[in-house]
C-alpha angles and dihedrals in degrees: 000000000000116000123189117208118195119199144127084212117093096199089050080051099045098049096047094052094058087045093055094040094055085050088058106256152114124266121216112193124202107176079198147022087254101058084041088064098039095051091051080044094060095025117114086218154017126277109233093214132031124185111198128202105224091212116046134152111253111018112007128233100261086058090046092056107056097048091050084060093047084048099060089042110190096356113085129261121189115206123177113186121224107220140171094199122099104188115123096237093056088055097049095039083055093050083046091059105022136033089247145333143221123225115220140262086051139177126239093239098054086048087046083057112046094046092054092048099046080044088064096043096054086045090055089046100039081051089050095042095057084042090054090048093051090048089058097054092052091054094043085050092040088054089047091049092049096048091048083053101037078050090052092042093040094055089041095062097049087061089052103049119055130125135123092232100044116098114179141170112202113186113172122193091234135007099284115062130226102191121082129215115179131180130178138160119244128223094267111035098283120130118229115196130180131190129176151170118231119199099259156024128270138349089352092057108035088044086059099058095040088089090072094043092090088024085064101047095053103037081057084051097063095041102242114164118268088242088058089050093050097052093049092052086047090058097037091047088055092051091061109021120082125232103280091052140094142130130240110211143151123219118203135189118199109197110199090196114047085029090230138144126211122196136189107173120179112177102337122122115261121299117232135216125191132171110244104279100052111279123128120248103161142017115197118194122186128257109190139073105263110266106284095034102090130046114249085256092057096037111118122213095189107139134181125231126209133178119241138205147199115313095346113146137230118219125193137163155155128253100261079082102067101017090058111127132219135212085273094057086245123137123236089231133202090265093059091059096039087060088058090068091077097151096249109076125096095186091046083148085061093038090056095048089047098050091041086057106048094044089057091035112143085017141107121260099226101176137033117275127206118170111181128181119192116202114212117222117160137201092267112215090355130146110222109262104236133196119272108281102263113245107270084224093059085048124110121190114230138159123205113195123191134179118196126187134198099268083054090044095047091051101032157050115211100184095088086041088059097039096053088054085049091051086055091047110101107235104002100070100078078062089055096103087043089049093038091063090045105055089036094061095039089049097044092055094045090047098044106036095018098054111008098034091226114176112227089197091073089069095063083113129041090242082056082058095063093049093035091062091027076067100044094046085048096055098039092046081050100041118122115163136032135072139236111210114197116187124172115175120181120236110202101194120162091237116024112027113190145161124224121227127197133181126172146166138210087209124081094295123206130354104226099187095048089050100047084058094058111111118202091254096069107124092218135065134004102253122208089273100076088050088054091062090055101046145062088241136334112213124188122198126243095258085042093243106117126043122183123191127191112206122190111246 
């Protein structure tokens, strides 16, 4: 190491030189503080030690000093005086320039010392400077690293969420987001919308759900059913995501024609429905593991389905909402929410962001927070738009026939099974949404009142709904006997192309007069007539048991 020794006396000189170099090092000598500040001047770097003569002729120490510092600018530079005065306020005015100082006369062992130990303190410091400096490069590159990606996520999202109806608030704990909010049109003016939960805070979190951001979107596009996109994200999320991961998530479907509305939940807290003015119609839990909890083999595509009317709204969101804390360590709690939805509020979206802040107001937001609320408006008076009718030419005729007994009903759901045969079929896959709707309502009622003998009248309030599907969920888990048959045969005809469709129960089948009492209102089901808007004809046998529908293709 380089040490600079500045002094106007040549024994000083002498004798310091002799001590450094038995310790190993190289001896700079400056007879003056001048030389001492040309040399640093015209040096390609830095000494690492510098001993300093109070009294010198020309500029003194003390000035010296302090040039030599301004010299070095942000590096250190340890200086120690030598000095032959004992007077306290020689010695404090030395540690307020320099690191240290030796009196004189002074002994070989006490300079040995000092400069060993200033020589480890500039190498501490030299080592935490360069430590610091390359922190600060990581974090330059780190900053740069997080806008490229901000920038990724940020143009990303615009492209997601986009709809005239959606409102939405969207408040992460740090830059990256770990919630999810997705929005994409259908084939044939129905509205599909995802949000999730990711584990986890920030770029981890938000980075492991960006793989379903274009899967979603196209997978809207085409019209598959919201069970059948669940269970694709499910398999793509646990491809990428590793074990302590999943996403909670929802996945809606909001049909303006047939004003429906199809659900698949998996984690995330309960769904709302209001009608417009605040008050609660329907509560939707969900029933399913959050995405990336199940194997594909145990994955279940089981989805509700609800009617919807004129301006109700749709209310979804994940759990920073009532899990938020306030100064008093207490939750803001589903009932808490619940109690907002007091029938008489218009802004209800505004009224929950209000209450939410000033419950968790002088505290910390420790999770991410989405709040969405989904205004219905459907297509008034409208018949569905269907796809162009398929060229009877193109046209095979097929017939695909399943039984399915109780063991296959407590453990599936055929419906994406059939669909995914229906999106192979030429000329028959741009009806798939159309034919999705059909067979799942169908299903469901032969399913629900044929087999399990559920009463849809339980569900007139939104606590009914909860019965209404903890019964449903009872008697399929105990069912032991009876059969569901599906049939759908394809009729090529050069005028008229249509497919049959069958469904039909060995249980106690439909309910006419029950139906027949259903208004349009009714917050649950359905109902036939909303397939009969759908199809040619709809026919139901005398005992109820058996319903065939014809639908244009």
């Amino acid at each position: 190491m380089d040490i600079l020794i500045v002094d106007d006396s040549h024994s000083i000189t002498v004798l310091l030189e002799c001590i450094i170099e038995d310790l190993g090092h190289q001896a700079i000598i400056a007879k003056s503080g001048e030389l001492a500040l040309e040399h640093l001047q015209n040096a390609k770097q830095l000494p690492d030690l510098v001993l300093l003569d109070v009294k010198m002729t020309g500029i003194d120490g003390y000035e010296t000093a302090k040039q030599l510092k301004q010299l070095a600018g942000e590096a250190h530079l340890p200086i120690i005086f030598l000095t032959g005065s004992t007077e306290a306020n020689t010695q404090n005015k030395c540690l307020s320039l320099g690191e240290d100082y030796i009196s004189k006369p002074f002994s070989v062992e006490i300079v040995t010392l000092k400069i060993k130990a200033q020589l480890r303190v500039a190498q501490l410091t030299q080592k935490m400077h360069e430590t610091n400096l390359e922190l600060l490069r990581r974090d330059k590159n780190t900053q740069n690293e997080h806008r490229v990606v901000e920038s990724i996520f940020t143009n990303q999202f615009k492209k997601q969420i986009n709809h005239p109806h959606l409102k939405y608030h969207m408040s992460p704990v740090s830059v990256f987001n770990g919630d999810v909010l997705l929005a994409a049109n259908g084939p044939a003016d129905n509205t599909y919308l995802l949000i999730g939960d990711a584990t986890g805070h920030g770029l981890a979190a938000a980075v492991g759900v960006i793989p379903i951001y274009s899967a979603f979107r196209t997978m809207a596009s085409k019209g598959l059913t919201v069970g059948t996109i669940a269970a694709e994200l499910n398999k793509s999320l646990l491809q990428i995501l590793p074990d302590h991961m999943m996403l909670a998530a929802a996945v809606l479907e909001i049909n303006t024609h047939t004003n429906q509305l199809f659900v698949w939940s998996g984690g995330i807290p309960n769904l709302i429905i209001d009608n417009g003015q605040g008050r609660i119609k329907t509560i939707i839990p969900a029933f399913h593991p959050p995405l990336a909890a199940t194997s594909e083999a145990e994955f279940l595509q089981n989805i509700e389905i609800y009617e919807l009317v004129e301006n109700d709204r749709i209310y979804l969101f994940t759990d920073g909402i009532e899990e938020a804390n306030n100064q008093e360590g207490e939750m803001f709690g589903e009932q808490r929410l619940l109690d907002l939805f007091d029938g008489a509020s218009e802004d209800l979206f505004e009224k929950i962001l209000s209450a939410l802040k000033n419950f968790t107001r002088n505290t910390c937001q420790d999770d991410d927070i989405t709040l969405v609320e989904f205004s219905y408006h459907g297509l008034a008076n409208q018949e569905p738009v269907k796809p162009p009718r398929a060229d009877h030419m193109a046209l095979l005729p097929w017939k695909l026939e399943l039984q399915l007994t109780a063991d296959t009903l407590r453990h599936s759901d055929p419906i994406p099974p059939i669909i995914r045969f229906i999106e192979s079929a030429d000329g028959v896959s741009a009806h798939q949404d159309f034919i999705a709707t059909i067979l799942t309502e169908l299903y469901s009622n032969a399913l629900e009142h044929g087999l399990l003998q559920l009463d849809s009248n339980i569900k007139d309030d939104s606590s009914g709904f909860i019965e209404y599907y903890q019964q449903r969920l009872t008697r399929l888990a105990e069912l032991e006997q009876g059969y569901i048959n599906i049939s759908l045969e394809c009729l090529p005809q050069p005028q008229n192309s249509q497919l049959k469709i069958t469904v039909s129960d060995s249980g106690q089948g439909y309910n006419l007069a029950m139906r027949n009492r259903l208004k349009e209102q009714d917050s649950h089901g359905r109902g036939l007539m909303l397939i009969k808007k759908l199809c040619h004809s709809l026919d139901i046998s005398e005992d109820g048991k058996t319903v065939i529908a014809l639908y244009d293709i």
